[in-house]
MIDOSE-1310 file (N, C-alpha, C; in nm, 2 decimals, decimal comma, always signed):
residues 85
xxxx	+8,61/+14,62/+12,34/+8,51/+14,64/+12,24/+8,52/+14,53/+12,13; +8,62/+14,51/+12,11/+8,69/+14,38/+11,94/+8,62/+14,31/+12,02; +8,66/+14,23/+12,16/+8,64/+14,13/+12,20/+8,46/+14,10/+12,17; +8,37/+14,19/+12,25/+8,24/+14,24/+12,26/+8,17/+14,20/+12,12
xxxx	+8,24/+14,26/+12,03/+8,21/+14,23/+11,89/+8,25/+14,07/+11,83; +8,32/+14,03/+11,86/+8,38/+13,94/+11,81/+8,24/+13,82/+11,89; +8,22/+13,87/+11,97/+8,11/+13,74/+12,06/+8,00/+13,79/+12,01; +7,94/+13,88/+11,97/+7,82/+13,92/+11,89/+7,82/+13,84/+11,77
xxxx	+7,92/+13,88/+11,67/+7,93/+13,73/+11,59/+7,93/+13,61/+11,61; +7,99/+13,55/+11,68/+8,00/+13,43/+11,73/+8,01/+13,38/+11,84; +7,83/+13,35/+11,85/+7,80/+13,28/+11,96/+7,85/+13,15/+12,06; +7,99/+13,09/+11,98/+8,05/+13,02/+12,09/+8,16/+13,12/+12,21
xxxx	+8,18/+13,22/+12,13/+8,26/+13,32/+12,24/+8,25/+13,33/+12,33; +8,33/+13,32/+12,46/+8,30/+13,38/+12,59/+8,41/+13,51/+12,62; +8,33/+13,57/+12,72/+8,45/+13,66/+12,75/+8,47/+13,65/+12,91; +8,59/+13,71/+12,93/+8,61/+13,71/+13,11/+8,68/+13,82/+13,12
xxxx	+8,65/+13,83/+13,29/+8,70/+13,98/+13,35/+8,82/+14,00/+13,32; +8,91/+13,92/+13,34/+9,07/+13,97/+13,32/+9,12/+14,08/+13,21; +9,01/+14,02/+13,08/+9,03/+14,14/+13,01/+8,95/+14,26/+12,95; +8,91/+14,23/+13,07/+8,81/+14,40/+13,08/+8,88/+14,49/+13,19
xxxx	+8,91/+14,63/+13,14/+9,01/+14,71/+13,22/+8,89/+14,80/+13,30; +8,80/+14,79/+13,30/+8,72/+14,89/+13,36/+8,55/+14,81/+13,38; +8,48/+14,85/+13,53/+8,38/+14,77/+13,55/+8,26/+14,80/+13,47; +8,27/+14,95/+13,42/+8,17/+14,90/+13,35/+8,16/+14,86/+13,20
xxxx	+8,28/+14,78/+13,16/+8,30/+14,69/+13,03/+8,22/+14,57/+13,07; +8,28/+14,57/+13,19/+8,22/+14,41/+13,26/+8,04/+14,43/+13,24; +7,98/+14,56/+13,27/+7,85/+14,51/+13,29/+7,84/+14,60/+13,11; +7,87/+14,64/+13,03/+7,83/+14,61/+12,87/+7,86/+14,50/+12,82
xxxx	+7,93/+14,40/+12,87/+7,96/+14,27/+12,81/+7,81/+14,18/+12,82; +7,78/+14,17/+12,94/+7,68/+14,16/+13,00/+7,54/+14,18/+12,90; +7,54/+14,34/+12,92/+7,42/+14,35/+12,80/+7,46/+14,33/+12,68; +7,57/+14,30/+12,63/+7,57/+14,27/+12,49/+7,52/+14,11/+12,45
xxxx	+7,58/+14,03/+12,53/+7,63/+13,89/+12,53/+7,52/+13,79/+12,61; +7,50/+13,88/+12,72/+7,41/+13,77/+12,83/+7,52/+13,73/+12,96; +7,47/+13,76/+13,06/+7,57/+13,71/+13,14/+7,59/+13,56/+13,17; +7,53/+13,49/+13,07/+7,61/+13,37/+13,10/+7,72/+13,33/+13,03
xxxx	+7,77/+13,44/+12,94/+7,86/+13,37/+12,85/+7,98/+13,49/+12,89; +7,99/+13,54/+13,06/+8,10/+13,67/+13,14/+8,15/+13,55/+13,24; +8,28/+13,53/+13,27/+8,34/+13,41/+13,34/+8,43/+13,54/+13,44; +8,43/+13,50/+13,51/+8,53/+13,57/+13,60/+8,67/+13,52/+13,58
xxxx	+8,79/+13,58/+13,58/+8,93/+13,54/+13,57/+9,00/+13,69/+13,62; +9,08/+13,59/+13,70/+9,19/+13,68/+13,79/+9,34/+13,76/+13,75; +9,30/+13,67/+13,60/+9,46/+13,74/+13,51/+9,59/+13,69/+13,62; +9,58/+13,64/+13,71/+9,73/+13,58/+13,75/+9,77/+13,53/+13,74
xxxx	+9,92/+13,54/+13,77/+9,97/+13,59/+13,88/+10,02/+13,79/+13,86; +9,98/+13,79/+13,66/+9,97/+13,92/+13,65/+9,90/+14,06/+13,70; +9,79/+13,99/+13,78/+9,74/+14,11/+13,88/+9,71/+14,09/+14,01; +9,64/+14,19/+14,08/+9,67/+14,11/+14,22/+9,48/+14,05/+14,23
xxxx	+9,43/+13,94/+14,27/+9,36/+13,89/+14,23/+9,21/+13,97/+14,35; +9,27/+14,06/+14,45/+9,13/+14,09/+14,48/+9,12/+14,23/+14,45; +9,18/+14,28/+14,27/+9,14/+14,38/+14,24/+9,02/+14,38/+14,15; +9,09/+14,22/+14,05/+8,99/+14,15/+13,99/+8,89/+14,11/+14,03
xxxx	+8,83/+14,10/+14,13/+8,70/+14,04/+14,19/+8,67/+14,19/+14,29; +8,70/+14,27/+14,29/+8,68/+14,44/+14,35/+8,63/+14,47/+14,16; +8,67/+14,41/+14,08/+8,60/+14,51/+13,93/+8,44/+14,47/+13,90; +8,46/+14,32/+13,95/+8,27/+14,25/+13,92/+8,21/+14,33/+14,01
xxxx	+8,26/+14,36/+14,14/+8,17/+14,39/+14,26/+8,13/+14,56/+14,21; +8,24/+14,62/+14,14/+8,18/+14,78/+14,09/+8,11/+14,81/+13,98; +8,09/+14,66/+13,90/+8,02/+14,67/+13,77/+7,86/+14,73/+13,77; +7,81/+14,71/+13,90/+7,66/+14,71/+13,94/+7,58/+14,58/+13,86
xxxx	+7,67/+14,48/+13,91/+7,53/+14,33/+13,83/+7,46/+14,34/+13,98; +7,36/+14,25/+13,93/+7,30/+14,21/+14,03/+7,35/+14,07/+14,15; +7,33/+14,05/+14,27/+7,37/+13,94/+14,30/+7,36/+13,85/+14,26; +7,23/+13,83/+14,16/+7,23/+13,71/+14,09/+7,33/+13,69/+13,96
xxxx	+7,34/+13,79/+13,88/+7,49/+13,84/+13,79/+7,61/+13,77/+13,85; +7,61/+13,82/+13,95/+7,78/+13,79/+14,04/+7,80/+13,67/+14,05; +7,68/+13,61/+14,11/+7,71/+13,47/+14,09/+7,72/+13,37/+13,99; +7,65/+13,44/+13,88/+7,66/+13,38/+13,77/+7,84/+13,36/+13,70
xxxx	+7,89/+13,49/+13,69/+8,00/+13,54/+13,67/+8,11/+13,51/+13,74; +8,12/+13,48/+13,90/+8,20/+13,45/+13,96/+8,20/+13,26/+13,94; +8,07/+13,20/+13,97/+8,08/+13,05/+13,97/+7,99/+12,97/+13,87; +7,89/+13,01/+13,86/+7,80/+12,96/+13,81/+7,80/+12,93/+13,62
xxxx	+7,88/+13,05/+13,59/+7,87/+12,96/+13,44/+8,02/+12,89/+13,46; +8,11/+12,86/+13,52/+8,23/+12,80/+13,47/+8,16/+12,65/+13,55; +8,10/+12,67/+13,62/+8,06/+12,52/+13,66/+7,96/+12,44/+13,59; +7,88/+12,54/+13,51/+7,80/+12,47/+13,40/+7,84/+12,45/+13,24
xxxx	+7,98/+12,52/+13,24/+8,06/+12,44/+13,12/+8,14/+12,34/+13,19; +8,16/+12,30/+13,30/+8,28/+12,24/+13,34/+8,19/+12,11/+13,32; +8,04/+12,14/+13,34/+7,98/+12,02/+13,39/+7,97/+11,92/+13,23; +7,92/+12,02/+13,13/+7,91/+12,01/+13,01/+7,97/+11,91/+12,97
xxxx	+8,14/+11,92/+12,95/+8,25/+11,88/+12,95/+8,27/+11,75/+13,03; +8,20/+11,73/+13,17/+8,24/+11,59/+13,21/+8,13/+11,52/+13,15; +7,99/+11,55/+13,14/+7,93/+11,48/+13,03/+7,94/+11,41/+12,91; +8,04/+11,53/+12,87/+8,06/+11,48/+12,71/+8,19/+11,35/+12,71
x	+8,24/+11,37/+12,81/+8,37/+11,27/+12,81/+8,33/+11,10/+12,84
């Protein structure tokens, strides 16, 4: 929830799965924030990585969500970033 809040204030924040302990944090982050600014992360080698990707899939996003969250926004900051260089 700090985190949740903390991106409500400030809109450069992102948040990711690893530290959300329950799926449906993953899908309030979501409506708080917008799913483009929910990155998926696997927290390893600290967890086992297809529990983390078993929490997006129980959140109830949409497929189009999932993909956003699994690939699609870290490829559109990544892209950002070779831009800017």
């Amino acid at each position: 929830d700090a985190a949740i809040q903390a991106g409500r204030e400030l809109p450069n924040i992102l948040i990711d799965t690893s530290a959300i302990p329950y799926p449906w944090m993953i899908r309030k982050a979501i409506d708080a924030l917008g799913v483009e600014r929910v990155l998926f992360a696997s927290d390893g080698p600290g967890c086992l990585p297809q529990l983390e990707i078993e929490k997006v899939y129980l959140a109830g996003l949409s497929s189009l969500e999932q993909e956003m969250v699994f690939s699609q926004n870290i490829q559109r900051i990544l892209e950002g970033v070779r831009h800017a260089l």
